[in-house]
C-alpha positions as CSV (number, residue, x, y, z in Angstrom):
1,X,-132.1,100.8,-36.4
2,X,-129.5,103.0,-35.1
3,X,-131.9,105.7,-33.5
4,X,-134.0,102.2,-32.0
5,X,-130.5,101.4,-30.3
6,X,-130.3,105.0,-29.3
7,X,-134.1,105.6,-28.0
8,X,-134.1,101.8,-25.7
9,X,-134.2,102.2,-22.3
10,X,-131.0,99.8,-22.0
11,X,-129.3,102.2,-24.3
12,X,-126.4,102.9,-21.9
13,X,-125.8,98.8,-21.4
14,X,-125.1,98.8,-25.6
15,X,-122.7,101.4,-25.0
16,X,-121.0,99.5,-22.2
17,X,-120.9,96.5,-24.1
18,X,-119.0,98.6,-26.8
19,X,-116.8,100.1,-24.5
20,X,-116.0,96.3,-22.8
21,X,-115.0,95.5,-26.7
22,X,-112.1,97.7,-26.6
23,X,-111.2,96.8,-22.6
24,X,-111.1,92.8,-23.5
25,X,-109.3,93.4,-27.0
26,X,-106.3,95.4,-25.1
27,X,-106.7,93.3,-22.2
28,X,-106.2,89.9,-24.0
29,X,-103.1,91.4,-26.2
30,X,-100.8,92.4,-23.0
31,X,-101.7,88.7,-21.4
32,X,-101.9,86.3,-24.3
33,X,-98.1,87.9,-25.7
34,X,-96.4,86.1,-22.9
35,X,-97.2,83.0,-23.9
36,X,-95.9,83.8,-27.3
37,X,-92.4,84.9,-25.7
38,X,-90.2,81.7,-26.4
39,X,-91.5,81.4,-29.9
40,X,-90.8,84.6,-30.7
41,X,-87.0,84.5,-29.1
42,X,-86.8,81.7,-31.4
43,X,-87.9,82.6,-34.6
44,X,-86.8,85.9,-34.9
45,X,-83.7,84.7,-33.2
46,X,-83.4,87.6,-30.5
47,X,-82.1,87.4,-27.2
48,X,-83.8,87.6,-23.9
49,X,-82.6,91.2,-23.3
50,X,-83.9,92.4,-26.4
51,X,-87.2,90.3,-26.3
52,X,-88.1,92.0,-23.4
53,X,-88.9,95.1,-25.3
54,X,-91.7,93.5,-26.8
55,X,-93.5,93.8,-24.0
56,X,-91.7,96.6,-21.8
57,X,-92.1,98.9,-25.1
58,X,-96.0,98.3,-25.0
59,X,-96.2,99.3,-21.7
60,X,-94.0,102.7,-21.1
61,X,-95.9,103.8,-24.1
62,X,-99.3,102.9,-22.5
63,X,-98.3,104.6,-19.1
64,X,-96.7,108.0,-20.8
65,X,-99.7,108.5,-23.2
66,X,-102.6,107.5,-21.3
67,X,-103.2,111.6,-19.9
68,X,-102.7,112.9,-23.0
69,X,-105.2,111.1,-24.7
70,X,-107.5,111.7,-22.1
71,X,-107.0,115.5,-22.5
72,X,-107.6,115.0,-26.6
73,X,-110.6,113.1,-26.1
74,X,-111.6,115.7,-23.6
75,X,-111.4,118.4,-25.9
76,X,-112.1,116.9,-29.5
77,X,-114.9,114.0,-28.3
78,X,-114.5,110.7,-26.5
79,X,-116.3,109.0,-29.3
80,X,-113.7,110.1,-31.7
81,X,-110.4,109.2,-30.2
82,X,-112.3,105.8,-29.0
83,X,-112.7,104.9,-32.3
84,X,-109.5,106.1,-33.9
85,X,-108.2,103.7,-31.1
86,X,-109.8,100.8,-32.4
87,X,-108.2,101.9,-35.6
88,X,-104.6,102.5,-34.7
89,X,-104.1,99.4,-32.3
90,X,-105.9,97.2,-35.1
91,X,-103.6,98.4,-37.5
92,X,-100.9,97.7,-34.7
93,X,-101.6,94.3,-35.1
94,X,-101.5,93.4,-38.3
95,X,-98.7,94.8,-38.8
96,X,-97.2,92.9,-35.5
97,X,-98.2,89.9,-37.5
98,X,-95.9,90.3,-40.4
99,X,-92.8,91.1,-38.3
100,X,-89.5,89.4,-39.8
101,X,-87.1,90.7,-37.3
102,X,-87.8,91.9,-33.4
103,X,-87.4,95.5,-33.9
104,X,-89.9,95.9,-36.5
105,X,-92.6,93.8,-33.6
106,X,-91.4,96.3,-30.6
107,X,-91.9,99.3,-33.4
108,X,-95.2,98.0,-34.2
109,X,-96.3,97.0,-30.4
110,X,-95.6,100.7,-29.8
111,X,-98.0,101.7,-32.5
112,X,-101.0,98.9,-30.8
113,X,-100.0,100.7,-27.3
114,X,-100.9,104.2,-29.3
115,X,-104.4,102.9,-29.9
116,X,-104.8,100.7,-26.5
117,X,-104.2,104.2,-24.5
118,X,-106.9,105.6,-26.8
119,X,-109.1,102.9,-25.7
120,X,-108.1,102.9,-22.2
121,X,-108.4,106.6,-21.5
122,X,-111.5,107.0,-22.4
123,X,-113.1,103.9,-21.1
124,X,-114.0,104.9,-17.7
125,X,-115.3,108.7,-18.9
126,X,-117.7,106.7,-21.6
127,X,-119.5,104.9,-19.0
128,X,-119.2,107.3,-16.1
129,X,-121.0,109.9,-17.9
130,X,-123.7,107.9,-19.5
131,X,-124.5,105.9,-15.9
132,X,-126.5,107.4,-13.6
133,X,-124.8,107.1,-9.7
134,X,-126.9,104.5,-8.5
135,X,-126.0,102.3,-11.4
136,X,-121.9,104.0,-11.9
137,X,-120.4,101.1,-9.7
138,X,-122.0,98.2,-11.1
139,X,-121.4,99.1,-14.4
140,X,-117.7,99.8,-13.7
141,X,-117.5,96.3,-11.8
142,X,-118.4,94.6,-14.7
143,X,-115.8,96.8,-16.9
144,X,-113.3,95.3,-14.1
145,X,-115.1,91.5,-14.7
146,X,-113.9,92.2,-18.7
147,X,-110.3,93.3,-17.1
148,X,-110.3,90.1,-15.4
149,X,-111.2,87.9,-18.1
150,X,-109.2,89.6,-20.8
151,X,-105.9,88.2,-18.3
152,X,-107.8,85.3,-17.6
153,X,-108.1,84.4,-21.1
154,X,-105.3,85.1,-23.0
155,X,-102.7,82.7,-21.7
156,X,-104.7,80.0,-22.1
157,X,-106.3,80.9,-25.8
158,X,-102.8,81.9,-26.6
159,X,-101.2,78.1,-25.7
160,X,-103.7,77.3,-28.0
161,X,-103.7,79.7,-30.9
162,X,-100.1,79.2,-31.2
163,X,-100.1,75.1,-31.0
164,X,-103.1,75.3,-34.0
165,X,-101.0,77.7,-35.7
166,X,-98.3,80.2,-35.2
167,X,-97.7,83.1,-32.9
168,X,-98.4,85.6,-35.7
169,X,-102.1,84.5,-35.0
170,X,-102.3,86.3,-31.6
171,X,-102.0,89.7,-33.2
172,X,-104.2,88.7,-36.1
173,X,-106.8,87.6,-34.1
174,X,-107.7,91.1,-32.8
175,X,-108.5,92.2,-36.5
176,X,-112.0,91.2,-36.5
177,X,-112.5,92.0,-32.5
178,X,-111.2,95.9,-33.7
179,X,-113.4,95.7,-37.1
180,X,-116.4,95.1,-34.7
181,X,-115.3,97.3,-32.1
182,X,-114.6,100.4,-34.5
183,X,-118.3,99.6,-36.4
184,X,-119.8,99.9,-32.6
185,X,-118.5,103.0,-32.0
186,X,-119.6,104.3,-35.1
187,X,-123.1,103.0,-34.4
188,X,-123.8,103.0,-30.8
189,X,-121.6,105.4,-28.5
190,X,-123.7,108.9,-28.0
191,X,-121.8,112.0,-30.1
192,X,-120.3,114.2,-27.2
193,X,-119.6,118.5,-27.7
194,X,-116.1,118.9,-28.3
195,X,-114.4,122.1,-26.7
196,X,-112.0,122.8,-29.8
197,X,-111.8,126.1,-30.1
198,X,-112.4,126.9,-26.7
199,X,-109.4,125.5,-25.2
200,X,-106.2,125.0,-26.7
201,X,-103.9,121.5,-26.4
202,X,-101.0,122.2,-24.2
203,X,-98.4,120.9,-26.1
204,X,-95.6,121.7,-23.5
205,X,-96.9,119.7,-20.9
206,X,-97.5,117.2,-22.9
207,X,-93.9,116.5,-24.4
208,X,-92.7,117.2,-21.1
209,X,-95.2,115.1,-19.2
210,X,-94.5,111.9,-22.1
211,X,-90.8,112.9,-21.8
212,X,-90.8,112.9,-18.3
213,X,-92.7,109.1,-17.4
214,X,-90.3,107.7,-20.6
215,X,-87.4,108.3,-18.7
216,X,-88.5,107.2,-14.8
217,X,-89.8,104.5,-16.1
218,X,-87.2,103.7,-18.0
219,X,-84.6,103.9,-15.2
220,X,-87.2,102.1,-13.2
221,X,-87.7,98.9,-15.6
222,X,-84.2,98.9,-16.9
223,X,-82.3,99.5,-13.2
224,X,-82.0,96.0,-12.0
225,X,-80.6,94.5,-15.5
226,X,-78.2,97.4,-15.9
227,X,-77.4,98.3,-12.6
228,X,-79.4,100.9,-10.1
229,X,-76.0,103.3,-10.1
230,X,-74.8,103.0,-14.0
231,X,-74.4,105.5,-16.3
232,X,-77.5,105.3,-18.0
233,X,-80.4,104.5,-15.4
234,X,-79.1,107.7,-13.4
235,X,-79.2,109.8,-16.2
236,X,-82.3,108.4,-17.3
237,X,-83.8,108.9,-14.1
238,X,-82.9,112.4,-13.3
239,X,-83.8,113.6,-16.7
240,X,-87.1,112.3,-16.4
241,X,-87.0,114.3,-12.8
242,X,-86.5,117.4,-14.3
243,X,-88.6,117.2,-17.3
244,X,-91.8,116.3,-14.8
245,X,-90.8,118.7,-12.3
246,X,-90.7,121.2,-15.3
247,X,-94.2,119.8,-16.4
248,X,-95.6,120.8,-13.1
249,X,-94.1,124.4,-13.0
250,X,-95.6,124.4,-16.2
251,X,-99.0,123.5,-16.0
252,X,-99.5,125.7,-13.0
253,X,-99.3,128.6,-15.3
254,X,-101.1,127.5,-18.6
255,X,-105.0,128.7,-18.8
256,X,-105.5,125.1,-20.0
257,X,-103.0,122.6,-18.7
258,X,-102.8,118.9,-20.3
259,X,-103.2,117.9,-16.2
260,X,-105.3,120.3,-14.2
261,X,-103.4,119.6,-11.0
262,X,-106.6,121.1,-9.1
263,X,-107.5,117.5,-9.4
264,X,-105.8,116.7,-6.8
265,X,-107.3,118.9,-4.2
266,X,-109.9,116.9,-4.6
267,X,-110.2,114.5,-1.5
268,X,-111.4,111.3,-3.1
269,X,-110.2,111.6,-6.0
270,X,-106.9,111.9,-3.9
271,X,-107.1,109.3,-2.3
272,X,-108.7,106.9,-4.7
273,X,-105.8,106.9,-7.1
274,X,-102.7,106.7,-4.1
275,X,-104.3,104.2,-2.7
276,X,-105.2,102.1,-6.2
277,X,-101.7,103.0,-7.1
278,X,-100.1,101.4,-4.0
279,X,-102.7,98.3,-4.1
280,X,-101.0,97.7,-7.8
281,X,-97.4,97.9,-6.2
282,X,-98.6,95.3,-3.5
283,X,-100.3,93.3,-5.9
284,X,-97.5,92.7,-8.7
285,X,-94.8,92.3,-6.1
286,X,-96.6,88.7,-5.5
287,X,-97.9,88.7,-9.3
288,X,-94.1,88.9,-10.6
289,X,-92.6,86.2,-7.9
290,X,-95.2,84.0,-7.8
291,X,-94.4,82.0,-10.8
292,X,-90.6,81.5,-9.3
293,X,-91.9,79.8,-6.1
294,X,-94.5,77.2,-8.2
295,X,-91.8,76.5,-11.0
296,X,-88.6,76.7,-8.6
297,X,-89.3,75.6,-5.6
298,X,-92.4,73.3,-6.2
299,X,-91.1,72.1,-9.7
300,X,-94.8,73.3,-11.3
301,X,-95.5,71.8,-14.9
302,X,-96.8,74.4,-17.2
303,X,-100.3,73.1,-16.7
304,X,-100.3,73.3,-12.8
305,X,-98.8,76.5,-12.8
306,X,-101.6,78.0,-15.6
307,X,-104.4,76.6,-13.3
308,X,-103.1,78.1,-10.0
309,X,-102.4,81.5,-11.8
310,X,-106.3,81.8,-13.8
311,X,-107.6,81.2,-9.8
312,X,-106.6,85.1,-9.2
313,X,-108.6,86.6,-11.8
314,X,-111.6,84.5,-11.6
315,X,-112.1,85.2,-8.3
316,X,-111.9,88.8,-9.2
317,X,-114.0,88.3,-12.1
318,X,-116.9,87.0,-10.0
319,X,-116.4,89.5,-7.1
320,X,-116.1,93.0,-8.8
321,X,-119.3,93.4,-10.2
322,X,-120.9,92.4,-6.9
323,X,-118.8,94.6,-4.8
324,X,-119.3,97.8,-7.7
325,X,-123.4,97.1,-7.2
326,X,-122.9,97.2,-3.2
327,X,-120.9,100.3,-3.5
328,X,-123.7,102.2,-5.4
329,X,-125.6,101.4,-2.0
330,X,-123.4,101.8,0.7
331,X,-121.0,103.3,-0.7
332,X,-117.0,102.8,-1.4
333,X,-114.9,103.3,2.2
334,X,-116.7,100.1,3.7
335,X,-115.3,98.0,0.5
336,X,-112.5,99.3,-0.9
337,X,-111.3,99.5,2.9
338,X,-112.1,95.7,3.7
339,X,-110.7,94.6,-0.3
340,X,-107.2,96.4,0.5
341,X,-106.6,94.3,4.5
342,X,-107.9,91.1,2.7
343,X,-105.2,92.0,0.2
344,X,-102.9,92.4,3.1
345,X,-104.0,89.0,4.4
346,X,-103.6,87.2,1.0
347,X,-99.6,88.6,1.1
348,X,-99.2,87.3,4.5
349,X,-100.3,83.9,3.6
350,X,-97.8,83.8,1.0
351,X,-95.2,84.4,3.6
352,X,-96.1,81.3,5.2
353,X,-95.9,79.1,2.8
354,X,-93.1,76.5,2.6
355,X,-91.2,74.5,0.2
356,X,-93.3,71.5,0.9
357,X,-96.7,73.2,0.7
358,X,-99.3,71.0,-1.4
359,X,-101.9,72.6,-4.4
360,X,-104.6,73.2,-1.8
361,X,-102.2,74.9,0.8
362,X,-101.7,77.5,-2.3
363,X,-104.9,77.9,-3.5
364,X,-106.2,80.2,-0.7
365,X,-103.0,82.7,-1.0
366,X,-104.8,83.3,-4.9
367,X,-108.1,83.4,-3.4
368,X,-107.6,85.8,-0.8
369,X,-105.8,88.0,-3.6
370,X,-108.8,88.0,-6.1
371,X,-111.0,88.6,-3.4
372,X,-109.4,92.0,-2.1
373,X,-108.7,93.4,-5.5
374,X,-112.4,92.8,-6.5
375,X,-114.0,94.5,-3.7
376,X,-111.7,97.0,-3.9
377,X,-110.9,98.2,-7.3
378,X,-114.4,98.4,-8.7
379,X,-115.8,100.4,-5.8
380,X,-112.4,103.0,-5.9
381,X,-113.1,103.2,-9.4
382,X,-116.5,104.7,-9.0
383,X,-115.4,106.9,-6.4
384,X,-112.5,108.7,-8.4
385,X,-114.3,108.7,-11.3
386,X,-117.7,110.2,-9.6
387,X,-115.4,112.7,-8.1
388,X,-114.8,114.8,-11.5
389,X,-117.1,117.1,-13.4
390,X,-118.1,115.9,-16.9
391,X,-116.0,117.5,-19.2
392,X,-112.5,116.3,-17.1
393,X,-113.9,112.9,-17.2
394,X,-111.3,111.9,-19.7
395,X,-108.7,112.8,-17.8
396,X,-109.7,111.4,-14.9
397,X,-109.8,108.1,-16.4
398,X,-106.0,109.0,-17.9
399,X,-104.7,109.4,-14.9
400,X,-106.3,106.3,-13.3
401,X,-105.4,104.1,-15.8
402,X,-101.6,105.9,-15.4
403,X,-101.8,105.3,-11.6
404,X,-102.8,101.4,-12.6
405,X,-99.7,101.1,-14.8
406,X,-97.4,102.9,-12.4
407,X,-97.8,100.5,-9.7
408,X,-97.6,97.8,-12.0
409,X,-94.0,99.0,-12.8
410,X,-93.4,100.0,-9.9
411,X,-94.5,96.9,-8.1
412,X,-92.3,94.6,-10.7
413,X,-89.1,96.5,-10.3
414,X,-89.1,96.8,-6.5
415,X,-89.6,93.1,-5.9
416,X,-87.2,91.9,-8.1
417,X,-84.7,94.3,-6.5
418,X,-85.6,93.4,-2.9
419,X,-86.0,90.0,-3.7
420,X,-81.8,90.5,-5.8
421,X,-80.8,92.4,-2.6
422,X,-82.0,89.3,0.1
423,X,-79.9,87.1,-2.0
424,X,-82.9,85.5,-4.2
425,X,-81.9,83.2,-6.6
426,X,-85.0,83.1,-9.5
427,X,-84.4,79.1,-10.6
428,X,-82.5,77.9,-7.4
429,X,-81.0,75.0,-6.9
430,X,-81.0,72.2,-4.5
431,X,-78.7,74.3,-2.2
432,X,-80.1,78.0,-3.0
433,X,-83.9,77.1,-1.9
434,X,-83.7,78.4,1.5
435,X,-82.0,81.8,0.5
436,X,-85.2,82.0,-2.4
437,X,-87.8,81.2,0.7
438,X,-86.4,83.8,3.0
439,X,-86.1,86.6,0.2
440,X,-89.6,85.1,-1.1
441,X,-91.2,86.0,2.1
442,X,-89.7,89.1,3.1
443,X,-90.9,90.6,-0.2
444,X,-94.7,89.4,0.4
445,X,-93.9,90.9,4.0
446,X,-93.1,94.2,2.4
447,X,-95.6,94.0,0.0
448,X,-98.7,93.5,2.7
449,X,-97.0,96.1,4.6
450,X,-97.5,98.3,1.5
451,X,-101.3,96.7,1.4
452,X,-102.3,98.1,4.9
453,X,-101.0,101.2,4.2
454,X,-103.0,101.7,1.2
455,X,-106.1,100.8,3.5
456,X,-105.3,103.0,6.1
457,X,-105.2,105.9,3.0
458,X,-108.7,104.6,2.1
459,X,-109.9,104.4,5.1
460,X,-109.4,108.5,5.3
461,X,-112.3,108.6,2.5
462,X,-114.7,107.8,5.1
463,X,-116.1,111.3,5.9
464,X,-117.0,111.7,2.2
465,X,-120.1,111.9,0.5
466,X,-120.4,111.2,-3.1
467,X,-121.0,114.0,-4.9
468,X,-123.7,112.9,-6.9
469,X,-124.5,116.6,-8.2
470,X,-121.2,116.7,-10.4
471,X,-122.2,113.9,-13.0
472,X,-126.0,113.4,-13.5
């Protein structure tokens, strides 16, 4: 069976399907725990400060391990670390399930974020080097569909999971999806040459690299609640300043750094991941506010504020694959070019709305959004990715998936501080709702300005040909 599987022309679609296994399973845990988040607080009986660890623990850990991982997998086989990544974040969450007190959960979230950066590293290199170019975009649009639906999803199945039963389920029901996931790998992905022995793991740069992102993004997540000039988010921040500049003396001098920093040299890779970063920063500035304006100002029920938020990522969902099957034609400027102004346009729209504005007034704002980021990320993808020679492939995709998570913090702690700093008021009252509009808007203002200057960056990517010789 397994060499039938192996020898069938649609060989490489089993393998993507096993790959999307492990992209839906840590997709649907880092959307369906919010859901969860009051039920928690109350029956583990923790506080909002310290609740929020469950899920700022999950991601710092993500964002500071995805490049190593990368560099492992690079080294010792994709297919290996892949599946010891099913492994580790399955184990994750059973253990998550039998928490009795919130620090155990955050310890054992950290130990599912070990095996989701695993699976998220190596994603992109699976599928990149067992596509061919004309067929790279597509399949990476539909890894982006799988993103889409794995947010898309989880909210919703976890309201329901948890009103059948308890919130314990939403970590237990990834037990069978990582049983199934781990037998897949077994059985379907292709057995890649490791270099060990070749190369050897820089294990200074990666302490100092992990060291480095804990602390920046610690400041960075932590600096509104305790206060940009304390004690702590200073020294936070610059020791995670001087560990990373450290790392990048470093790996300038090591025959095999954890980062090859020739990598960026390289024009669209580049410019695919500064301009996905900063589409991520425009993006969760709205993504983070949003829900503020609909409960707020608009007095949303939980319903009504579900069904405006799944519009986003079906949109998305039903664009990417379609705009990753274009790109394999026309290529990625045209796309990811157009994806990041309709971005901009969807964040103006949002600055023109008012505190009177009706369900169908909003629903273009969403629509606009979903639209950019699925033309945009699913072509820029391919491009980055197609960029690399095969055996940095993993690493690549570490860095990508970093760049993702960077502007996703990045893009959360700078709207909340503008939006502090313009006087915005997260639940106003009666008398605070003008004050939440103005700072409401002049956040989406910054935010599309930040959207058109990511275009104008991907619109530099127009002279470039894909390199179709590096990855056959």
């Amino acid at each position: 069976m397994l060499e039938t599987i192996k020898s069938s022309p649609n060989y490489r679609w089993y393998v993507l399907a096993t790959v999307a296994i492990g992209t839906f399973m840590s997709t649907l845990d880092s959307s369906i725990v919010s859901v969860a988040l009051p039920t928690i607080s109350r029956q583990l009986h923790s506080d909002l400060a310290t609740l929020q660890w469950v899920v700022s623990a999950y991601l710092l850990t993500i964002t500071s391990l995805l490049p190593v991982f990368g560099r492992i997998a690079d080294m010792f086989g994709r297919k290996r670390v892949f599946a010891l990544g099913f492994l580790m974040f399955t184990l994750g969450s059973v253990l998550c399930g039998f928490a009795q007190n919130i620090w155990f959960l955050v310890g054992t979230r950290v130990l599912q974020a070990v095996g989701a950066s695993m699976l998220m590293s190596n994603a992109p290199a699976i599928i990149t080097a067992i596509f061919p170019p004309k067929e790279r975009g597509r399949a990476l649009g539909l890894t982006g569909t799988v993103v889409a639906l794995g947010s898309l999803t989880g909210p919703a199945l976890g309201g329901v999971i948890i009103g059948l039963t308890s919130w314990r389920s939403i970590f237990w029901i990834n037990i069978p999806i990582g049983i199934i996931g781990y037998i897949a790998v077994l059985m379907i992905l292709p057995n890649d040459v490791s270099t060990k022995g070749q190369e050897s793991f820089d294990f200074i740069g990666a302490f100092t690299f992990t060291f480095g992102m804990l602390g920046v993004l610690l400041g960075i997540t932590n600096g509104e609640t305790w206060g940009w000039f304390s004690l702590p988010i200073l020294l936070s921040l610059a020791l995670g300043m001087i560990s990373l500049v450290f790392f990048v003396r470093t790996e300038r001098k090591v025959p095999h750094p954890m980062i090859n920093l020739s990598l960026f040299r390289n024009r669209p890779f580049l410019i695919g991941n500064l301009s996905g970063g900063l589409s991520f920063v425009a993006m969760f500035a709205n993504n983070m506010l949003l829900p503020f304006y609909l409960q707020g100002v608009l007095n949303y029920e939980p319903h009504q504020l579900g069904l405006m938020l799944m519009i986003f990522p079906f949109v998305m969902a039903f664009t990417a694959p379609i705009s990753g099957h274009a790109s394999d034609k026309f290529g990625p400027m045209i796309l990811t070019t157009s994806g990041l102004v309709i971005t901009a346009l969807g964040l103006f729209y949002f600055s023109t709305l008012s505190t009177t504005a009706s369900f169908m007034q909003i629903i273009p704002g969403p629509i606009l959004m979903g639209l950019g980021a699925g033309m945009f990320q699913s072509p820029n993808n391919s491009s980055v990715m197609s960029s690399v020679p095969p055996h940095k492939l993993s690493i690549a995709g570490g860095i990508n998936s970093l760049v993702r998570n960077l502007g996703m913090v990045i893009g959360i702690a700078l709207s909340v501080s503008l939006f502090d700093a313009w006087g915005g008021v997260s639940l106003p009252q009666p008398g605070q709702v003008e004050e939440f509009m103005f700072a409401y808007h002049s956040v989406m203002l910054v935010a599309m300005g930040i959207a058109i200057l990511a275009a104008v960056i991907s619109y530099n990517r127009k002279n470039y040909i894909k390199p179709n010789n590096l990855l056959p």
